[in-house]
N, C-alpha and C positions, 0 to 999 in steps of 0.2 A: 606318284604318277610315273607309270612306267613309261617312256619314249628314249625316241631314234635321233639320231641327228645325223646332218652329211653336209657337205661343202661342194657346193660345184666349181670347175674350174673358174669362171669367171668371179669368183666369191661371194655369189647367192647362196646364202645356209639356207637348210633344210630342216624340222624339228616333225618328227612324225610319233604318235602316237595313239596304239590301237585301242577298239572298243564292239565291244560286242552289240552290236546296232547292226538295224536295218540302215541309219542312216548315218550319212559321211559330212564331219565340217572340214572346211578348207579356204585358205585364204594367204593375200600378201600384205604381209606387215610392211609400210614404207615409210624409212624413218627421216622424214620431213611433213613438218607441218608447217602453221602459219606461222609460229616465231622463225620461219629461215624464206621468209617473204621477204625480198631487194626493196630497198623503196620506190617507190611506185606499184608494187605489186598484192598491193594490199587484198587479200582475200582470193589470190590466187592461187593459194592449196586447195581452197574448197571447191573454186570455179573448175580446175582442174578434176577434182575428182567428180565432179557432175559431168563433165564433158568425156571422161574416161568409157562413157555409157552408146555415147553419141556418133559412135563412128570409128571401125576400123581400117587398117589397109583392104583386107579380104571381107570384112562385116559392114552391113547398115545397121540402122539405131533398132531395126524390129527384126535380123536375126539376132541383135546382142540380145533381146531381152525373151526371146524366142526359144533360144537355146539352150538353156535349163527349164526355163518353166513347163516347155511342152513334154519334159518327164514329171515334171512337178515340183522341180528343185529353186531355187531361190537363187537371186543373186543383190548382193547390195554393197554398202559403203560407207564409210563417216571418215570425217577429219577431226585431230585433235590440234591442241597447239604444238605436239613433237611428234606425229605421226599421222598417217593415211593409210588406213585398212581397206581394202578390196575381200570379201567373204563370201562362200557359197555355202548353200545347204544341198545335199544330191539326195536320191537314192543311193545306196553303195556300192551298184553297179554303174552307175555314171560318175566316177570320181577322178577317170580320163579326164571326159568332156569337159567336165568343170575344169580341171586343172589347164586346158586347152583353150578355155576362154580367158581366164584371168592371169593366161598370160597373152593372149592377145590384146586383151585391155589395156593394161598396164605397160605392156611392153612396145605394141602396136599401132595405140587410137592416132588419128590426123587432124582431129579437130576442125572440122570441118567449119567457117565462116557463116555459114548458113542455119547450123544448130546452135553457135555460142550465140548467135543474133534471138533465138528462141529461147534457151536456155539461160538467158541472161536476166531477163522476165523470171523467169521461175523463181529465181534465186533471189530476187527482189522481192518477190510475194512468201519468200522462208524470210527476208528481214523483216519483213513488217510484221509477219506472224508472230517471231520474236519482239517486236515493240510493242505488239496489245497484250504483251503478257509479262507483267512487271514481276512477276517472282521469277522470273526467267532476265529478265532485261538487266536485274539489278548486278546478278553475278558477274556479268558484261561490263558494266561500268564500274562497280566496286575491282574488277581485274585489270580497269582502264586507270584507275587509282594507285592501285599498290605496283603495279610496273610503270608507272610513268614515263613515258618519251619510250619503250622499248617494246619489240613485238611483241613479247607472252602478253603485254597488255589489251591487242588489238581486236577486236570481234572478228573471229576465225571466218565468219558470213560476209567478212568485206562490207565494204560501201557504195553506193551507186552511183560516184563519181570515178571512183574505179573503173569496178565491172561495167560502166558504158565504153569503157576505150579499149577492154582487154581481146584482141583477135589470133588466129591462127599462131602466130610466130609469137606473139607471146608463153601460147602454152605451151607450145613445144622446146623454146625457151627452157624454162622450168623443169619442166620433165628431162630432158638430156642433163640438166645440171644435178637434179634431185633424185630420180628415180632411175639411182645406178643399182648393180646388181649384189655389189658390197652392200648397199643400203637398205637392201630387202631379205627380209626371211619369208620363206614359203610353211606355211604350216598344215597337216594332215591331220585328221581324224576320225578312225574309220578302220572298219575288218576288212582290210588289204592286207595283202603284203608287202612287208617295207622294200624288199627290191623292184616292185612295180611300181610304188613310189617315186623312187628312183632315179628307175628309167625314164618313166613318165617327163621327172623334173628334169632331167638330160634332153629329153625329146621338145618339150616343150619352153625352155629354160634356156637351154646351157648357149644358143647360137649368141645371146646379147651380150656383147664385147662392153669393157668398162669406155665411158667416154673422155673425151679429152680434159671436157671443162667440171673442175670439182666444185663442188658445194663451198661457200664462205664457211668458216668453221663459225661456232655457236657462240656470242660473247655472251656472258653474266650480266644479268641486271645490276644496276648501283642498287646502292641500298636504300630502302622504302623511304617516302615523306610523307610519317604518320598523323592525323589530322580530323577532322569529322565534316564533313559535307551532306548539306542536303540541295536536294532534285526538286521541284516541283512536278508533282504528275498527277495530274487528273483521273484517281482510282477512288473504289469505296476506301480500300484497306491504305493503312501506311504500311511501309514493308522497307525492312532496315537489314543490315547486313553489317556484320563486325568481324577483325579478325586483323589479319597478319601475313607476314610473310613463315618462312617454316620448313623443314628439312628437305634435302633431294632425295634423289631414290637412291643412292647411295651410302646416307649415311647412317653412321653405326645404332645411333636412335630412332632410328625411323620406322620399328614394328613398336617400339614403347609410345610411337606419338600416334600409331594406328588406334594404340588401346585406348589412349587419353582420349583421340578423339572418338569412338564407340563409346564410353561411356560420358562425355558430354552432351553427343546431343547423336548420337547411333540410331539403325534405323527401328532399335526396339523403345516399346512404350514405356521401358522402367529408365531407360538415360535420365540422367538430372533435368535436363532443360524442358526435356514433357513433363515430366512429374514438379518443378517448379510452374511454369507458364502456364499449362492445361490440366494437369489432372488436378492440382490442387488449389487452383485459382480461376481455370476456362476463362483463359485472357486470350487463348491464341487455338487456331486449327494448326495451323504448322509451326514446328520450330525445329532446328536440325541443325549440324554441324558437318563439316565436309574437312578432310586435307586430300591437296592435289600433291604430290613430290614430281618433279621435274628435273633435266638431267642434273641440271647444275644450284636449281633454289626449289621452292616450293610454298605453298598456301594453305593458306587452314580458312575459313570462313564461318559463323554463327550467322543464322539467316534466320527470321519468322517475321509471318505478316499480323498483324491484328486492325483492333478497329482504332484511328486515330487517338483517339481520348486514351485509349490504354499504352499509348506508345511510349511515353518515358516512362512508366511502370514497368513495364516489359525489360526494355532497357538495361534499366537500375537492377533489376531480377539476373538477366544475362550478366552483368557483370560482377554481381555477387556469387554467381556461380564459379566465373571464371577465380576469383576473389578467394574461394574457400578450396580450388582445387592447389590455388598456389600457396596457401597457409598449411592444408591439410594433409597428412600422411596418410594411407589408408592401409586400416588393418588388411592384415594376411588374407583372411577370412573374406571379406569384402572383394578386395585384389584377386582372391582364386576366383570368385563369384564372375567377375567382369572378365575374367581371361577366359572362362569355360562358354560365357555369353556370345565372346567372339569366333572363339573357336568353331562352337556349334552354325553359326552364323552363314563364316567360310564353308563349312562341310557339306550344309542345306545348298550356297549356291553353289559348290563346285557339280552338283544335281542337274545344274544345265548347262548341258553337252555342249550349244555355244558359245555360252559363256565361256567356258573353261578350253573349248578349241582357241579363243580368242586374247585367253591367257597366256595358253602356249609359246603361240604366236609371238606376244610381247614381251614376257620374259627372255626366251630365248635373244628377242632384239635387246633387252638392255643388259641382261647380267650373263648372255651366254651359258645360262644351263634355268631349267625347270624345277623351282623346290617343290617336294610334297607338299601333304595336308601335315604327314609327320614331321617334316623339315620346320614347317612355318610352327606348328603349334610348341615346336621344343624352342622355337626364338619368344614365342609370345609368353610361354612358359620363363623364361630366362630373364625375364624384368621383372624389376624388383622395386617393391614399395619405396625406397628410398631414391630409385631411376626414374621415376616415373614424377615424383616431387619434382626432379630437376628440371624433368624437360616440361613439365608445367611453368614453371616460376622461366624457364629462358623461353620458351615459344609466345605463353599470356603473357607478357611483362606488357604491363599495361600501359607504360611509354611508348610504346610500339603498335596500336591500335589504329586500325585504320576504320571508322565510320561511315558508313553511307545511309543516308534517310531518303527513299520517296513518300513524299507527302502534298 
């Protein structure tokens, strides 16, 4: 991937790279999320970035959302638990405007007592949406499990004992401590040129001085208390979730534990765990496998729902799988098969230009430069049958298993 990078004086990076498009992505990486919530502020990354929409110095709530769309361009947002994306989609001749909103958001909103009283409803009606949807809710609680007592545990949506008392000075609060200008990158993409870029980022950027009060630095979770728990919940399905804790994004293992996890339960139809639960038994419609890495630890997850009666069959199957990846070497042959699977996998989505705008975006925030497709595929390339045994037998160790059943 070819891109730009620059530093504005106040220390917002810039990471710009061109594309031959009608159309332009663009957005600010901000690197706090819910794990760097005070206590008491449970779910005020999210609350925050819902109110970012609500109200500028110079904006109301219907020129913010006016403003790109009456070209036809998009504006939107999500929280994670170590970040908060603000992103636009333009035509390519509005990549100004865009960039002139999102940093009036970001930089500018007042949060006005009147929309957090509106908005606070909203965001109650996205909790409960998540509680009637237990293949969703469980990832929640089984991450309330393996972080115990510690933010990365917390539901990033908050709770409604919170968000009823959170007002004005709370958010702005947050945002002067969080949403400093070292802490954001700006990212571009789009048939511009990088010095209108820029200047744009100088124009609409550079005035926000760092603040006085800094961010708590990030502690480390203790280490897991591995266990099995079950939920009572009123579904057709039971739906179980298994798994661990598991590399940061820093460590020297962690395209080897990409691959293990792709070929456990990846989002292709030949991974072990569909071809064990579904193709070869139709015990299950879902079953999949996830790792999150985070700055400092990380998660892996095995999730599928079935019909009760198949639930400890399913189970026993998941962890025979895990069972034969930690006993088993895997020929060359096999090993090239699984590495070309991902590979190709990556190449299809780097296909969507947001997506990969929004890559940018977050690489440059955590490792300070952008690897290729050919960067990435000579690391996935560079494990080795015998690497790939290890971080099986240390990530599955099955002492280490965290369980979650709703039933």
């Amino acid at each position: 991937m070819e891109y730009q990078t620059y530093i504005l004086p106040n220390g917002l990076r810039l990471v710009y790279s061109p594309a031959q498009s009608p159309v332009a992505y663009c957005g600010v990486v901000v690197d706090a999320g819910s794990r760097d919530e005070l206590p008491g502020e449970h779910g005020m990354a999210h609350f925050v970035e819902h109110m970012l929409f609500k109200g500028t110095c110079t904006r109301s709530p219907l020129q913010i959302i006016n403003r790109l769309e009456h070209v036809g361009g998009d504006l939107n947002a999500f929280t994670s638990k170590e970040e908060t994306v603000v992103h636009a989609t333009v035509p390519v001749a509005y990549v100004e405007r865009a960039l002139g909103l999102l940093a009036d958001v970001t930089l500018h909103s007042v949060f006005p007592q009147r929309e957090i009283d509106k908005e606070v409803t909203v965001i109650l009606d996205e909790i409960d949406s998540y509680n009637d949807t237990p293949s969703e809710l469980i990832y929640d609680e089984f991450e309330n499990l393996l972080f115990r007592d510690h933010a990365l545990g917390h539901l990033i949506l908050g709770d409604e004992a919170h968000l009823r008392v959170f007002g004005t000075h709370d958010a702005l609060c947050f945002v002067r401590r969080q949403y400093r200008p070292e802490r954001m990158v700006l990212f571009v993409v789009g048939q511009v040129p990088f010095r209108s870029v820029q200047r744009w980022a100088h124009k609409h950027f550079a005035a926000v001085e760092v603040g006085d009060e800094a961010p708590l630095p990030r502690i480390a979770p203790a280490s897991a208390q591995p266990g099995r728990h079950v939920q009572a919940q009123d579904t057709h399905q039971a739906h179980v979730a298994v798994g661990g804790r598991a590399y940061d994004l820093y460590h020297p293992d962690r395209m080897a534990l990409y691959l293990l996890n792709n070929l456990l339960g990846g989002p292709g139809m030949s991974s072990r765990l569909n071809l064990s639960l579904r193709e070869r038994r139709g015990l299950v419609y879902t079953v999949d496998s996830t790792y999150q890495p985070f700055t400092d630890t990380g998660e892996w997850c095995v999730y599928f729902g079935c019909d009760p009666s198949h639930v400890d069959r399913c189970e026993r199957l998941v962890m025979q799988e895990l069972k034969w990846l930690r006993d088993n070497r895997l020929s060359d042959l096999v090993l090239h098969r699984y590495k070309q699977q991902l590979m190709g996998q990556m190449a299809i989505a780097s296909e969507n230009r947001e997506n990969m705008a929004l890559s940018l975006g977050k690489s440059y925030l955590r490792y300070g430069r952008v690897d290729s497709l050919e960067d990435i595929g000579r690391k996935i390339e560079a494990v080795t049958a015998d690497r790939l045994l290890h971080v099986a037998n240390e990530v599955l160790d099955p002492a280490a298993l965290t369980v979650l059943r709703f039933e």
